[in-house]
N, C-alpha and C positions, 0 to 999 in steps of 0.2 A: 339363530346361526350367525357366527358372527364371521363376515364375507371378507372384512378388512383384514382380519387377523392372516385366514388361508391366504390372500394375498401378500400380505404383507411375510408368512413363515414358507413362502413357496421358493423364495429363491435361495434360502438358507438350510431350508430339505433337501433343496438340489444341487447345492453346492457339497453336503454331504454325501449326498448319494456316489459320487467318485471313490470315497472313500470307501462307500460298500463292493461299489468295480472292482477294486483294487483289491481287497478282499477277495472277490469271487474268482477273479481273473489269475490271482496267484497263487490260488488253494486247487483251482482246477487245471492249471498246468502242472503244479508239483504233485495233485493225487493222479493224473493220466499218468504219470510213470511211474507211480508207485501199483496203481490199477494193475501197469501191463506187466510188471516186474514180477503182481503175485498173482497174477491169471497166466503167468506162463509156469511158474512153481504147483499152480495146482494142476495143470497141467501132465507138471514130471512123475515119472515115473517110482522114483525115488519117493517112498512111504512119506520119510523124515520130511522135509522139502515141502509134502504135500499137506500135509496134517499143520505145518508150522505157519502156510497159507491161510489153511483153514482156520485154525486159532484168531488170524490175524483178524481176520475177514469176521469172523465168529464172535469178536472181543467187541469191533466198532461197529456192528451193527446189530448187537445187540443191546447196546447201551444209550443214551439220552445221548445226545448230543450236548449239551448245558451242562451236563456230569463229567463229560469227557474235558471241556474247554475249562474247567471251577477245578480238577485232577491237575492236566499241565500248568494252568496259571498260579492258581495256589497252593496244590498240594506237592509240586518240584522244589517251590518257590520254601517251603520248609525242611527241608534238605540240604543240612550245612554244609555235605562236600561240594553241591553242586553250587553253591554259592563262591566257594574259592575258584571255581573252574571257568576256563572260556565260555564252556556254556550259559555260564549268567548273563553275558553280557545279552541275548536272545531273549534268553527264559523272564529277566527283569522286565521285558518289555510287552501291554497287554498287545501288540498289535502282533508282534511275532509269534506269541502265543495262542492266537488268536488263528493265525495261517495253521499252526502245526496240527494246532485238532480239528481246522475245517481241510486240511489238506488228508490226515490220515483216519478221517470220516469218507472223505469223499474217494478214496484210495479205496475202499474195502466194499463199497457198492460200485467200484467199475472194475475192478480185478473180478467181480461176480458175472456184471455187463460181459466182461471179453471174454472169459471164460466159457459162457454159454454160448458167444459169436462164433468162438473159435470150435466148440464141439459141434455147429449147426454147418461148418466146411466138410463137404462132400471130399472121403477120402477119393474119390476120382481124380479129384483136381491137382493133389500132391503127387500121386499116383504116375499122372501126366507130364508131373516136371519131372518126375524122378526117372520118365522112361527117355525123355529127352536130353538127359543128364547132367539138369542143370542139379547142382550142390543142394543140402538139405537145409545148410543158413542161406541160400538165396530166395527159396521158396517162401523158409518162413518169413522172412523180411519185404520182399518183392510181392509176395503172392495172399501170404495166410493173412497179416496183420491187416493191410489195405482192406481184404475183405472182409475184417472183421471188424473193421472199426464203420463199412461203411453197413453190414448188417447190425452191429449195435445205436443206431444212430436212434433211431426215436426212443429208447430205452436211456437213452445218455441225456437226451435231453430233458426227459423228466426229472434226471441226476442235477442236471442245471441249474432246473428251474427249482426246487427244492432244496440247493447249497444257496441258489441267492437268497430263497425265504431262511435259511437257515443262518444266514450272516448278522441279521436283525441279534443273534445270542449275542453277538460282537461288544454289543452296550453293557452287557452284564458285569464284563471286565474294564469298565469304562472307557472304552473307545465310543469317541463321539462320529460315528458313523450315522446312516441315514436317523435308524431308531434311536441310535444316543442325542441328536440332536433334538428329534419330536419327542422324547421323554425331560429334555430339556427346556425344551420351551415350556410345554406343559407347568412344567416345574413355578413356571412367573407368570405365566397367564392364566393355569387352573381353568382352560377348554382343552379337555383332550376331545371329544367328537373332530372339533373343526382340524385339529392340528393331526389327528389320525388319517381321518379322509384324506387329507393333501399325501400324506407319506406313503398311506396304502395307495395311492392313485398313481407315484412318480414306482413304485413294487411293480405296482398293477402292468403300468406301460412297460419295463424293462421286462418283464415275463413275457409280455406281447411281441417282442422285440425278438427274445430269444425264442421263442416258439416258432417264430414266421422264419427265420434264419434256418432251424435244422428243416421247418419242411422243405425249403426252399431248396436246403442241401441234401435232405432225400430224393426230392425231383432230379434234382443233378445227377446222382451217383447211381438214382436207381438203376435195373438192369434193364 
């Protein structure tokens, strides 16, 4: 085992590791409203609306993730009108493309998440505003969504924890992110065990990180 190397590739793992933050951090704000956007359409009442949720929800979660990010990175990037269009300027780059299919991956297992929070709300409690007459957009803004984001919380966070393991696909479009740089190094030193270990450990601790944060925020919110 060679002790020098993990030391010596430990601060350059973790200098990349930002880079996977920044990934998770901006795939998981832009897929919460894409979540809420189609867990209120599956919602409606409206067939069309609701089947076109479904689809969505149906499309990205039944497919690979690696398949989905190799589609937007390369197979857009082959489509000569979108190469004339503003859109290229995004689509040429692997790190935006990179957000768009960990965003609309991670959008279609929390529109699922909120969907089921939202059917788990005791019609009592709408019932209650409605007899008090408060409006039916105050309820659901004020009332329904808070508690349903705080009933989907250990469910989200497995969503979490499982987009960060999922951003490691990030290298495949060569973004030197955590695992692009330990696939990197590898590359000139020819040890992956030592150069793994370090990567999986700095994965390991950020999961530990986010796991102790939602319980912490289950305790809080609980009732």
């Amino acid at each position: 085992m060679d002790i020098e190397l993990m030391v010596n590739s430990f601060p350059k793992l973790l200098s990349a590791s930002l880079i996977t933050l920044k990934l998770l951090s901006a795939s998981l704000i832009v897929g919460l409203f894409i979540g809420l956007l189609f867990a209120i359409l599956r919602l409606n009442k409206n067939i069309f609306m609701n089947k076109f949720a479904y689809g969505y929800s149906y499309l990205f979660r039944g497919t690979p993730l690696l398949v989905q990010i190799f589609i937007i990175y390369y197979g857009l990037g082959n489509i000569e009108y979108l190469r004339t269009t503003v859109l290229w300027v995004i689509l040429k780059e692997p790190y935006w493309c990179a957000i768009i299919a960990f965003s609309l991956n991670t959008g279609a297992y929390t529109s699922e998440i909120l969907r089921s929070a939202f059917q788990t709300i005791k019609p009592g409690i709408i019932e209650a505003g409605k007899s008090l007459g408060i409006p039916s957009k105050i309820i659901f803004y004020k009332i329904q969504i808070p508690i349903a984001i705080r009933q989907s919380l250990p469910a989200y966070g497995n969503e979490i924890i499982l987009m960060l393991k999922g951003t490691s696909l990030a290298s495949t479009v060569t973004l030197m992110d955590l695992t692009g740089v330990a696939k990197y190094i590898i590359s000139t030193t020819f040890k992956p065990i030592e150069v793994f270990i370090v990567a999986g450990g700095i994965y390991l601790f950020m999961t530990f990180v986010v796991h102790n944060v939602i319980k912490f925020l289950e305790k809080k919110y609980s009732y």
